[in-house]
PyMOL Python script that loads the backbone (N, CA, C, O; Angstrom):
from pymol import cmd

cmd.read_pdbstr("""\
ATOM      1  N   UNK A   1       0.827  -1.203   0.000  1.00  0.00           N
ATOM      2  CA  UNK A   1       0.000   0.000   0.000  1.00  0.00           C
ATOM      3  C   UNK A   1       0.865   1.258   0.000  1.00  0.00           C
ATOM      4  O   UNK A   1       0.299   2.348  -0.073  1.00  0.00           O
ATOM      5  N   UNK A   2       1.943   1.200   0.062  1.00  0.00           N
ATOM      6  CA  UNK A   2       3.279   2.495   0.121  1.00  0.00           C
ATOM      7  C   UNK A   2       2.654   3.350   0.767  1.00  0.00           C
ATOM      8  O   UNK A   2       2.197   3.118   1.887  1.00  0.00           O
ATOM      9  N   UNK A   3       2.518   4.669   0.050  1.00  0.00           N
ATOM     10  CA  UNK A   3       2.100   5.892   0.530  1.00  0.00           C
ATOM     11  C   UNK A   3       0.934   5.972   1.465  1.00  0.00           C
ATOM     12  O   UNK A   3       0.949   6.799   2.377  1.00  0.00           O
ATOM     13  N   UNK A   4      -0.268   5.004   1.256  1.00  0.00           N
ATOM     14  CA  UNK A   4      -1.546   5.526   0.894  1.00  0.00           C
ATOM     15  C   UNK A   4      -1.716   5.630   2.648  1.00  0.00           C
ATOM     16  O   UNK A   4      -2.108   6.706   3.102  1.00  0.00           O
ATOM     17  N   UNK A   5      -1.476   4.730   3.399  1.00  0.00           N
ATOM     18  CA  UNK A   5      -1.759   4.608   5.281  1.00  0.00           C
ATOM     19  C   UNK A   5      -1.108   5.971   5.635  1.00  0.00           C
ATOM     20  O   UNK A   5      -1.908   6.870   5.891  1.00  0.00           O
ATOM     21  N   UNK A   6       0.531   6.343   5.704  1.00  0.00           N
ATOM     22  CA  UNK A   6       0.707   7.271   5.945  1.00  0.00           C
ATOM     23  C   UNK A   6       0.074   8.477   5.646  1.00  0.00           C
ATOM     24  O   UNK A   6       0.017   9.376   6.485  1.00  0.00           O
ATOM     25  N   UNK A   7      -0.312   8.561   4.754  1.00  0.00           N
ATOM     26  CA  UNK A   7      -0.585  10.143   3.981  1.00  0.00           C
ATOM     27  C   UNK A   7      -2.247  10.144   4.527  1.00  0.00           C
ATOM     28  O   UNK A   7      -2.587  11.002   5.341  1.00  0.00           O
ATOM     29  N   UNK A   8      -3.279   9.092   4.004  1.00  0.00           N
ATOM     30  CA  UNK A   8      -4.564   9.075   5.311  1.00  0.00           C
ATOM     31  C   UNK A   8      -4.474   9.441   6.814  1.00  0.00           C
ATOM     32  O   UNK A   8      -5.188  10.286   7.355  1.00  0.00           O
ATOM     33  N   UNK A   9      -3.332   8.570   7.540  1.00  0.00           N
ATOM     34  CA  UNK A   9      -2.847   8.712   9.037  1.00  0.00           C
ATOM     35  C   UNK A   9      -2.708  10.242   8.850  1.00  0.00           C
ATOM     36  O   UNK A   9      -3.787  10.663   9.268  1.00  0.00           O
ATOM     37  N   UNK A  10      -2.055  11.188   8.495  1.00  0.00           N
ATOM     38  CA  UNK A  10      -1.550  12.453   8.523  1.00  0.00           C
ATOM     39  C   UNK A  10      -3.195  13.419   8.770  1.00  0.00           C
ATOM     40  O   UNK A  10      -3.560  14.119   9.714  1.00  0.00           O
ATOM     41  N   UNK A  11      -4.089  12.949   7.081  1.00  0.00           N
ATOM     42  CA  UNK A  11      -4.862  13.672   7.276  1.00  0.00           C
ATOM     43  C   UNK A  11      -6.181  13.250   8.564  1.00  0.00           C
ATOM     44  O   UNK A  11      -7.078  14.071   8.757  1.00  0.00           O
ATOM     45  N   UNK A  12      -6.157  12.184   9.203  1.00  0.00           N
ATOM     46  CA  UNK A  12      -7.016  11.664  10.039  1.00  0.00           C
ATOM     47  C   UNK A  12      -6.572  12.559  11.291  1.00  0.00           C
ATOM     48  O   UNK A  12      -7.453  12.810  12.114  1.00  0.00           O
ATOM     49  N   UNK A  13      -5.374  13.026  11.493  1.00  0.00           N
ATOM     50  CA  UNK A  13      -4.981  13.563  12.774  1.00  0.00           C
ATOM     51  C   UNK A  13      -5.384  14.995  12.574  1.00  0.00           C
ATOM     52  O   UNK A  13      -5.846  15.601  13.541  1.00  0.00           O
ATOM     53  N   UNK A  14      -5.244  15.655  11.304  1.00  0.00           N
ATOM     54  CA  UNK A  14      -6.101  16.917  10.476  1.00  0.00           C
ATOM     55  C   UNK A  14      -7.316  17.111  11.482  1.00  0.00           C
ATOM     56  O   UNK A  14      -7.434  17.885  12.431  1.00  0.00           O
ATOM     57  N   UNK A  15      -8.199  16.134  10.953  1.00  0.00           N
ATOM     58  CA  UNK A  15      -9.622  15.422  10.712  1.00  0.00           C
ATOM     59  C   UNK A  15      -9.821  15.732  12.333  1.00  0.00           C
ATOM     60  O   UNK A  15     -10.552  16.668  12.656  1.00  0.00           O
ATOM     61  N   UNK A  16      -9.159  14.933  13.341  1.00  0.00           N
ATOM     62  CA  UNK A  16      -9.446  14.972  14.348  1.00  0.00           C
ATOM     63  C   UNK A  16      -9.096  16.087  15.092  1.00  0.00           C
ATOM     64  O   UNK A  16      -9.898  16.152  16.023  1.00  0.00           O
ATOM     65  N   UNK A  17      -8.085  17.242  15.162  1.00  0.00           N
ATOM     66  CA  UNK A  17      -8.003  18.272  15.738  1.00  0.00           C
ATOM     67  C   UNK A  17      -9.267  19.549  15.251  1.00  0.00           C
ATOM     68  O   UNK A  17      -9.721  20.465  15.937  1.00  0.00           O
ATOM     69  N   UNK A  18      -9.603  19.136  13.707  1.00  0.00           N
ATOM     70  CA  UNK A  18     -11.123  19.830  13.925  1.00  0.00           C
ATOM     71  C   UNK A  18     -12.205  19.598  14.594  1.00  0.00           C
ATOM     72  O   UNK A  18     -12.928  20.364  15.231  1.00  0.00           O
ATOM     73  N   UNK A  19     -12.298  17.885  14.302  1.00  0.00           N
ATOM     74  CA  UNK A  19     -13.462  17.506  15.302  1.00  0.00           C
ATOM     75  C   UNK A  19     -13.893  18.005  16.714  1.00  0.00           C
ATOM     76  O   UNK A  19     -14.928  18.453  17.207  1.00  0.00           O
ATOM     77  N   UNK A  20     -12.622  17.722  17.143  1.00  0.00           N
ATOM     78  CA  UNK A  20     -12.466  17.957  18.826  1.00  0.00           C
ATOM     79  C   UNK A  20     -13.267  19.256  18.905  1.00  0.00           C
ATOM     80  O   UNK A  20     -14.291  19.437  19.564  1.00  0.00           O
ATOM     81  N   UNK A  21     -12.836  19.848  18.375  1.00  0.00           N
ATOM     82  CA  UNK A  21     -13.232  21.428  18.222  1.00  0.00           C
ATOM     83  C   UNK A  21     -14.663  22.346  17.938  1.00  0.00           C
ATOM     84  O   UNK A  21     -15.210  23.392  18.286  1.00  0.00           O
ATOM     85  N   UNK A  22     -14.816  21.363  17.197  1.00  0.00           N
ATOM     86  CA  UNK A  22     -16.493  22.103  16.494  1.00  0.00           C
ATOM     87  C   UNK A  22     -17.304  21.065  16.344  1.00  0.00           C
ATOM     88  O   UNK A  22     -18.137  20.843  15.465  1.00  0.00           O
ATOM     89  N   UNK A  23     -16.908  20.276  17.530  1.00  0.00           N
ATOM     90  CA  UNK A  23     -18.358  19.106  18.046  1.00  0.00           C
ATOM     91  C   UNK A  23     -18.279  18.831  19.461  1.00  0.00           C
ATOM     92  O   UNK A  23     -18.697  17.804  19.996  1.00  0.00           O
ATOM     93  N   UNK A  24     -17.661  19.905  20.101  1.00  0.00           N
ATOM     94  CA  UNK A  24     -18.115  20.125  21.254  1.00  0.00           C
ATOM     95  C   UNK A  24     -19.784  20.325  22.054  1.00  0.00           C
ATOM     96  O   UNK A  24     -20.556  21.200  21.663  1.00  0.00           O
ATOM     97  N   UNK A  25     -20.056  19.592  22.928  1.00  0.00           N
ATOM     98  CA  UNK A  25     -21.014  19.502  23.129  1.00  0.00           C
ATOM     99  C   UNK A  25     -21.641  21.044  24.389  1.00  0.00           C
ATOM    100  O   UNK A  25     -22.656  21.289  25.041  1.00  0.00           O
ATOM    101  N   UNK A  26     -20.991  21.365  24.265  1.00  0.00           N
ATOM    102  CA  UNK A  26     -21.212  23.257  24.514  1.00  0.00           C
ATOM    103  C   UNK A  26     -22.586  23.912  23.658  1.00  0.00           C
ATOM    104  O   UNK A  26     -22.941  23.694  22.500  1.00  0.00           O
ATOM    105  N   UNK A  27     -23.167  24.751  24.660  1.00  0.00           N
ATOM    106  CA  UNK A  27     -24.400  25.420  23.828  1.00  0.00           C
ATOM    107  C   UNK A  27     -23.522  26.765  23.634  1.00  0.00           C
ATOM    108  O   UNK A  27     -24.101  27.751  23.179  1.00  0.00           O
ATOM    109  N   UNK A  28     -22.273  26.838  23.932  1.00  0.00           N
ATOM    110  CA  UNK A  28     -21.733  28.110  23.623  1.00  0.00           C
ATOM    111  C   UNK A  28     -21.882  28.077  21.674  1.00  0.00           C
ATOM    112  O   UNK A  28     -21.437  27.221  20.911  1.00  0.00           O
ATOM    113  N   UNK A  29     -22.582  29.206  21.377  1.00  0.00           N
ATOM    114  CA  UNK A  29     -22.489  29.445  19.661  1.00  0.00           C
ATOM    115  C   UNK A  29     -21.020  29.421  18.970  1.00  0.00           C
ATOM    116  O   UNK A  29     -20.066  29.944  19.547  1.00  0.00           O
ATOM    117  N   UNK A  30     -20.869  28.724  17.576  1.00  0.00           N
ATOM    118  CA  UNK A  30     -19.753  27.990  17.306  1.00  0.00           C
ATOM    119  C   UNK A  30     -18.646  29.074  16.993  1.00  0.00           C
ATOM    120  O   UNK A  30     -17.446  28.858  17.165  1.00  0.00           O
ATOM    121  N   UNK A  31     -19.250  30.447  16.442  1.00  0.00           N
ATOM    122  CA  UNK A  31     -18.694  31.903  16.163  1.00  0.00           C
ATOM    123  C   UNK A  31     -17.878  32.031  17.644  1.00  0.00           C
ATOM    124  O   UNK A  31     -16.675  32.214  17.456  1.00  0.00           O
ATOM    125  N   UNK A  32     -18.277  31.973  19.134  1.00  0.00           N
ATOM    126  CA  UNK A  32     -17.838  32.192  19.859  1.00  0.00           C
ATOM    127  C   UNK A  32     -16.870  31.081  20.924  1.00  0.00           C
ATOM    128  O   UNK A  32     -16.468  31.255  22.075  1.00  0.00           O
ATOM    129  N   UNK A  33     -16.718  29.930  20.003  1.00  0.00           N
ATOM    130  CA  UNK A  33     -15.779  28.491  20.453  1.00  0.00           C
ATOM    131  C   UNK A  33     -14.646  28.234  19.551  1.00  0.00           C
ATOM    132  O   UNK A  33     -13.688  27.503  19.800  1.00  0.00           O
ATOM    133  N   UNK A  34     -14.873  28.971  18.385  1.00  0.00           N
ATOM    134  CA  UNK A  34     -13.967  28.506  17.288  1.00  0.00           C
ATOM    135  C   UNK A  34     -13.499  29.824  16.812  1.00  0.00           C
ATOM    136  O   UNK A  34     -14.346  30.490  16.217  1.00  0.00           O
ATOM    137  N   UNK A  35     -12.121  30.422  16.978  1.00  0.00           N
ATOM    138  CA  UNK A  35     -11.852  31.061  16.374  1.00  0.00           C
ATOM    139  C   UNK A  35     -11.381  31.546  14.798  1.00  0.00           C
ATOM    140  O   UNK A  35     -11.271  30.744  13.871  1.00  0.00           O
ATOM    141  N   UNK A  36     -11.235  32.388  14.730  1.00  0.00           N
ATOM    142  CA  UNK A  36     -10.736  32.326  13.077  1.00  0.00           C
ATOM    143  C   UNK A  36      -9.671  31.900  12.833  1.00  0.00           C
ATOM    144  O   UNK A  36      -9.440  31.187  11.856  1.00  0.00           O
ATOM    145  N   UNK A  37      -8.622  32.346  13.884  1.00  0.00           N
ATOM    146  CA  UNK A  37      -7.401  32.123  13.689  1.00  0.00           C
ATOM    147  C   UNK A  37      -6.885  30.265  13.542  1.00  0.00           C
ATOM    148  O   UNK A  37      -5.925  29.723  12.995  1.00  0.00           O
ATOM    149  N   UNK A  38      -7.919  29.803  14.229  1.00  0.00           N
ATOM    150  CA  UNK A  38      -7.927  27.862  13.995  1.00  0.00           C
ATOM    151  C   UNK A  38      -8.690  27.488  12.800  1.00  0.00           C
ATOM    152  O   UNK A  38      -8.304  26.536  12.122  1.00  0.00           O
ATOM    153  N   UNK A  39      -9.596  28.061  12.526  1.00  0.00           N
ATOM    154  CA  UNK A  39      -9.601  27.341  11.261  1.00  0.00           C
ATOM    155  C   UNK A  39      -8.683  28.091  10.047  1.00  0.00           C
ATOM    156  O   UNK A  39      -8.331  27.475   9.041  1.00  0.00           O
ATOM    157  N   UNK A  40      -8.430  29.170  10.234  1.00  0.00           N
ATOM    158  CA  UNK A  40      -6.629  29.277   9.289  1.00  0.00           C
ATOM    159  C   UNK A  40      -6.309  28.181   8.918  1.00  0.00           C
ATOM    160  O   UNK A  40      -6.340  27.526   7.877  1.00  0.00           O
ATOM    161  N   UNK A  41      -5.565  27.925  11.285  1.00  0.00           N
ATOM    162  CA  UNK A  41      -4.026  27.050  10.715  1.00  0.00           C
ATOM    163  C   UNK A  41      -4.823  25.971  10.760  1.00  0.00           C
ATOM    164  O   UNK A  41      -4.124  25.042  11.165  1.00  0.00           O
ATOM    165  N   UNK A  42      -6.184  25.516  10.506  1.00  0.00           N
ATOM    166  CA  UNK A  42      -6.581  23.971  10.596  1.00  0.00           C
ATOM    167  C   UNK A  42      -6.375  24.130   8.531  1.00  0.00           C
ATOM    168  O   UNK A  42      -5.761  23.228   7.962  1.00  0.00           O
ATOM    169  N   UNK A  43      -6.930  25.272   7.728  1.00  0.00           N
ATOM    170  CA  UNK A  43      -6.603  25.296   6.451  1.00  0.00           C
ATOM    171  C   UNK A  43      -5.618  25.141   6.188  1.00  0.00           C
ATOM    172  O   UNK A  43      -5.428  24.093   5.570  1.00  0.00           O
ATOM    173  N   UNK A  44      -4.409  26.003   6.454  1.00  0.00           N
ATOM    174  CA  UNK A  44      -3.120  26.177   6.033  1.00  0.00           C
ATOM    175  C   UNK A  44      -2.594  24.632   6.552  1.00  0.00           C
ATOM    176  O   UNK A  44      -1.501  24.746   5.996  1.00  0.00           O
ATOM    177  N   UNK A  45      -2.522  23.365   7.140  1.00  0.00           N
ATOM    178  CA  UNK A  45      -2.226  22.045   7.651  1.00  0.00           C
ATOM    179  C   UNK A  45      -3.105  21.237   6.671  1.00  0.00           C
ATOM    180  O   UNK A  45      -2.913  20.021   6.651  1.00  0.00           O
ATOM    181  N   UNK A  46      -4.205  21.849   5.720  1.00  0.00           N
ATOM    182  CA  UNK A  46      -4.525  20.925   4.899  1.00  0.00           C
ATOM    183  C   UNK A  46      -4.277  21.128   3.600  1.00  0.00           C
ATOM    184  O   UNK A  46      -4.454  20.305   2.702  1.00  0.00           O
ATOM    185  N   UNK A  47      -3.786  22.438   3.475  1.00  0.00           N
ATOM    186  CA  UNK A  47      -3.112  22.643   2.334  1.00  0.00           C
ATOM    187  C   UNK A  47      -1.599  22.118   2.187  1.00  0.00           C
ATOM    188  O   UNK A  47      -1.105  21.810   1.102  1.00  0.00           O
ATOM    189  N   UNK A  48      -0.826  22.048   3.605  1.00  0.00           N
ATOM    190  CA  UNK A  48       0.585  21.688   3.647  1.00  0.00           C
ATOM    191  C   UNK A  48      -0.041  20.254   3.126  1.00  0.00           C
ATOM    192  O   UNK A  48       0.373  19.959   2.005  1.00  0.00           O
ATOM    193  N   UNK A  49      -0.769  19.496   3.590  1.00  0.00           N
ATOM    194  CA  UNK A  49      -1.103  17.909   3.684  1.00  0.00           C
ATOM    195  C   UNK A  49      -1.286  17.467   2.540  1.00  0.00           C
ATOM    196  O   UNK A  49      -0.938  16.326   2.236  1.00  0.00           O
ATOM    197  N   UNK A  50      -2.111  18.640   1.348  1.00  0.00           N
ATOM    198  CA  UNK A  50      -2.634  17.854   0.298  1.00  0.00           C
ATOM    199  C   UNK A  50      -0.824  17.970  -0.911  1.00  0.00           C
ATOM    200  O   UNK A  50      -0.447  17.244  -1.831  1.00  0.00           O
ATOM    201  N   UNK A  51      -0.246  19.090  -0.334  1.00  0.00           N
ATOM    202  CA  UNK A  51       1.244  19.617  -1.354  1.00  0.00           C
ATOM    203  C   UNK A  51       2.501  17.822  -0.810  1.00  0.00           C
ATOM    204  O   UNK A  51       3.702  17.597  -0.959  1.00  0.00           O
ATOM    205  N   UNK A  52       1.528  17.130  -0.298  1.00  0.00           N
ATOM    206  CA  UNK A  52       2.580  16.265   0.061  1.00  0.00           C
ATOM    207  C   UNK A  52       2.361  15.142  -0.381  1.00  0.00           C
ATOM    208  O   UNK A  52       3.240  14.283  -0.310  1.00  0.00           O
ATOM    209  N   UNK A  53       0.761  14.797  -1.113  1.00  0.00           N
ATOM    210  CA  UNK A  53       0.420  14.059  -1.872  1.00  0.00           C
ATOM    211  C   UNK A  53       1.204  13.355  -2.489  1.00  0.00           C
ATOM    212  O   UNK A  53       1.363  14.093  -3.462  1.00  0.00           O
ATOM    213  N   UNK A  54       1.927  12.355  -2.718  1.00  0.00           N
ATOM    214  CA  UNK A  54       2.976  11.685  -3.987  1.00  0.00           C
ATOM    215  C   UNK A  54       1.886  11.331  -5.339  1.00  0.00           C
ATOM    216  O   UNK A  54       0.703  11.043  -5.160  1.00  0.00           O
ATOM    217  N   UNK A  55       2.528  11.415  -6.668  1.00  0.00           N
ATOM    218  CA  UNK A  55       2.012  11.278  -7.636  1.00  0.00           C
ATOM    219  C   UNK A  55       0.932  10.251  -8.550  1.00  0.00           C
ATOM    220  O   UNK A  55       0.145  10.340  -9.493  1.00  0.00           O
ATOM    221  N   UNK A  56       1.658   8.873  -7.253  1.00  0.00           N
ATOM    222  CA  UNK A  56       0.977   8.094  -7.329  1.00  0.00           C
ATOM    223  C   UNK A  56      -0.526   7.857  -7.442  1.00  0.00           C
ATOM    224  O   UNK A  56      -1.184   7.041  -8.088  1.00  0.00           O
ATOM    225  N   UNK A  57      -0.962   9.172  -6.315  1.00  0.00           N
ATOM    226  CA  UNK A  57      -1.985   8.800  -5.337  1.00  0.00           C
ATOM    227  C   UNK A  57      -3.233   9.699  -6.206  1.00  0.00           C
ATOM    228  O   UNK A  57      -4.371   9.659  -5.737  1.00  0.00           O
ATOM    229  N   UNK A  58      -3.042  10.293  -7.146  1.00  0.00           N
ATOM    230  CA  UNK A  58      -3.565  11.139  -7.852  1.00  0.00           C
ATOM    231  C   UNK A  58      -4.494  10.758  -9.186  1.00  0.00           C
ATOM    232  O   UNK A  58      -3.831   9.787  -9.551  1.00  0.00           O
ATOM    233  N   UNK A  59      -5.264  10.826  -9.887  1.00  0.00           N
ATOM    234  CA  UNK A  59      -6.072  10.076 -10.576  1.00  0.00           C
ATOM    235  C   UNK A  59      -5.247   9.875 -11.820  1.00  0.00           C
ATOM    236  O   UNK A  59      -4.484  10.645 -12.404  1.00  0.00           O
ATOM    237  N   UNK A  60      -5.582   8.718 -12.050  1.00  0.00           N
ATOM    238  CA  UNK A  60      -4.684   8.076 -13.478  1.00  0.00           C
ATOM    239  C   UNK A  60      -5.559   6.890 -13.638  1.00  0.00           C
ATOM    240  O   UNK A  60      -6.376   6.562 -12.777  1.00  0.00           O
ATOM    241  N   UNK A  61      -5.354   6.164 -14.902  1.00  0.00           N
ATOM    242  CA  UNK A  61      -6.044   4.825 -15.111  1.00  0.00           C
ATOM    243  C   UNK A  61      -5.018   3.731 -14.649  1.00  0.00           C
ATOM    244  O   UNK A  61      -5.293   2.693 -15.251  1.00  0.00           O
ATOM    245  N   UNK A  62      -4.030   3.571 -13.883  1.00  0.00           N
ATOM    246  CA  UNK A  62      -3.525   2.285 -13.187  1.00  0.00           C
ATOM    247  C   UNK A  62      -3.427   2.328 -12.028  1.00  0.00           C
ATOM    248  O   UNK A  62      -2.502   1.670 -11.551  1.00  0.00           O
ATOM    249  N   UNK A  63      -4.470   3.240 -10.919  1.00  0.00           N
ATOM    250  CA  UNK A  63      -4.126   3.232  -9.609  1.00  0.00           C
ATOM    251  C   UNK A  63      -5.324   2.117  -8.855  1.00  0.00           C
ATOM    252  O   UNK A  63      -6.447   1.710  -9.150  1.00  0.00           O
ATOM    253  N   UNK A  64      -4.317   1.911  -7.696  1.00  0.00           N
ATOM    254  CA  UNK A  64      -4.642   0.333  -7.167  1.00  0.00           C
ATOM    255  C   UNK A  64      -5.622   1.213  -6.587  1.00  0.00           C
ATOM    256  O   UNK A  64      -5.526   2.440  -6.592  1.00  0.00           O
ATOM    257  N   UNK A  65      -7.069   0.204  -5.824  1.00  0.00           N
ATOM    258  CA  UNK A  65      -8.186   0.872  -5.425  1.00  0.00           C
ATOM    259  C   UNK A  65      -7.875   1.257  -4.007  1.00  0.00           C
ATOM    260  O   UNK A  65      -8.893   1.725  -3.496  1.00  0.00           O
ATOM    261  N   UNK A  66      -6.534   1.233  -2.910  1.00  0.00           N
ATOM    262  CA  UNK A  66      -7.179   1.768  -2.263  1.00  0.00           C
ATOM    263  C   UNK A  66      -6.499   3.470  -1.972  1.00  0.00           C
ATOM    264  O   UNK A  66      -6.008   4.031  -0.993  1.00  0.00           O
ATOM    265  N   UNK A  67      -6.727   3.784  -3.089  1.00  0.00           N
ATOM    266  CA  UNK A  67      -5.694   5.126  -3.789  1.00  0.00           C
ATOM    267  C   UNK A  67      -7.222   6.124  -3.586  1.00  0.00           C
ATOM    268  O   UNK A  67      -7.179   7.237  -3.062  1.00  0.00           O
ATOM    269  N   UNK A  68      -8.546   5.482  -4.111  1.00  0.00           N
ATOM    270  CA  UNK A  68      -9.109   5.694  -4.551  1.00  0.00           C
ATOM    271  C   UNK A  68      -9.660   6.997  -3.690  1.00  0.00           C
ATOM    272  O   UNK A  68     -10.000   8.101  -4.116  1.00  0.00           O
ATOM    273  N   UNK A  69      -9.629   6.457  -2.238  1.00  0.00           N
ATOM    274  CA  UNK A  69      -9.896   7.457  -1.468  1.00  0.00           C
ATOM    275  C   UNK A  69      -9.278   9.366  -1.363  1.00  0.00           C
ATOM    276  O   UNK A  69      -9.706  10.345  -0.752  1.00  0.00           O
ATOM    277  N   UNK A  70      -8.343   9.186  -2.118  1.00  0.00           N
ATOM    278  CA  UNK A  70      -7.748  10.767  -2.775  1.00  0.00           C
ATOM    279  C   UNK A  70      -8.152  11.366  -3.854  1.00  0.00           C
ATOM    280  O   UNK A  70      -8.016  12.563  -4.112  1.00  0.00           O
ATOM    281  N   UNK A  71      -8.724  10.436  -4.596  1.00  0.00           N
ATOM    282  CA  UNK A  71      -9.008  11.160  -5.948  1.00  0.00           C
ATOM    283  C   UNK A  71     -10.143  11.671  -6.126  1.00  0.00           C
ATOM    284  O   UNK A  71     -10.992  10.795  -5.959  1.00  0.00           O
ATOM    285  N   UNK A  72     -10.698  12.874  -6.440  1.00  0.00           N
ATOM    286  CA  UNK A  72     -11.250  13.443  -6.801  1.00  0.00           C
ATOM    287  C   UNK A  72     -11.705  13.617  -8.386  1.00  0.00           C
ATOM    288  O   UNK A  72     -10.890  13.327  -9.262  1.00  0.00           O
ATOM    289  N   UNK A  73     -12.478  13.899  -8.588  1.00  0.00           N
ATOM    290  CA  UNK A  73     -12.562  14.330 -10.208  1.00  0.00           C
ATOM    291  C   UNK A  73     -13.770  16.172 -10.206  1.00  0.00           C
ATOM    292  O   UNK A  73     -14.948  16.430  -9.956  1.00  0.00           O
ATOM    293  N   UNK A  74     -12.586  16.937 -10.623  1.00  0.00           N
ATOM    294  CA  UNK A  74     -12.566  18.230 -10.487  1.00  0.00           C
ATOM    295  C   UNK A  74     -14.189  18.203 -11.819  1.00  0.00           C
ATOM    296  O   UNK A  74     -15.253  18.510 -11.282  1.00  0.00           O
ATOM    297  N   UNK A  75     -14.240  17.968 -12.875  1.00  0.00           N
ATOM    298  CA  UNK A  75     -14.996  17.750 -13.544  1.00  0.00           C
ATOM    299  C   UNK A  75     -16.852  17.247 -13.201  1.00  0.00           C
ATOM    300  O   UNK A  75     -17.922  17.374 -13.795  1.00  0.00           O
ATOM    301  N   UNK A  76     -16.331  16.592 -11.782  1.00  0.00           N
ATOM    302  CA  UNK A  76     -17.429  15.821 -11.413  1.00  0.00           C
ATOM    303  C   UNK A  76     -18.079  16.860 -10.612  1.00  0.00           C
ATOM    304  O   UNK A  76     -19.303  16.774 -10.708  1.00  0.00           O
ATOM    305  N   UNK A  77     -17.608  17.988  -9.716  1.00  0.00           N
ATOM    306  CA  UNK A  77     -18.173  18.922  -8.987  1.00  0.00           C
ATOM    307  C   UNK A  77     -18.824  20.030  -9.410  1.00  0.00           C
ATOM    308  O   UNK A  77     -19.301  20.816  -8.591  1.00  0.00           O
TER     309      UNK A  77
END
""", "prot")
cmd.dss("prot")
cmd.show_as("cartoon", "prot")
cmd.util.cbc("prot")
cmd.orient("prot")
């Protein structure tokens, strides 16, 4: 599977420092729990994450299926 565990593992830890965050079970309103400045650096950590992508992992017609979970099709949105 080379790349594909690590580079998921990376973004799952992403995944989970938002969670924590903006599924807090607080009636405090989410404007006043979540600042701007975190979802920045929660953006700017998924932009570092996706620039680290290897080439592999990217849509082509010989990628093994469990690649599949990265690819997107820009066309399809």
């Amino acid at each position: 599977m080379g790349q594909t565990f690590p580079t998921l593992s990376k973004l799952w830890v992403i995944i989970q420092e938002i969670e924590s965050i903006y599924t807090l079970t607080d009636s405090t309103p989410l404007v006043d729990r979540v600042s701007l400045a975190f979802a920045e650096s929660q953006y700017q950590k998924l932009l570092a994450w996706a620039d680290t992508i290897v080439p592999q992992m990217l849509r082509g017609e010989h990628n093994s299926s469990h690649t599949l979970f990265f690819q997107y099709d820009i066309e399809a949105s």
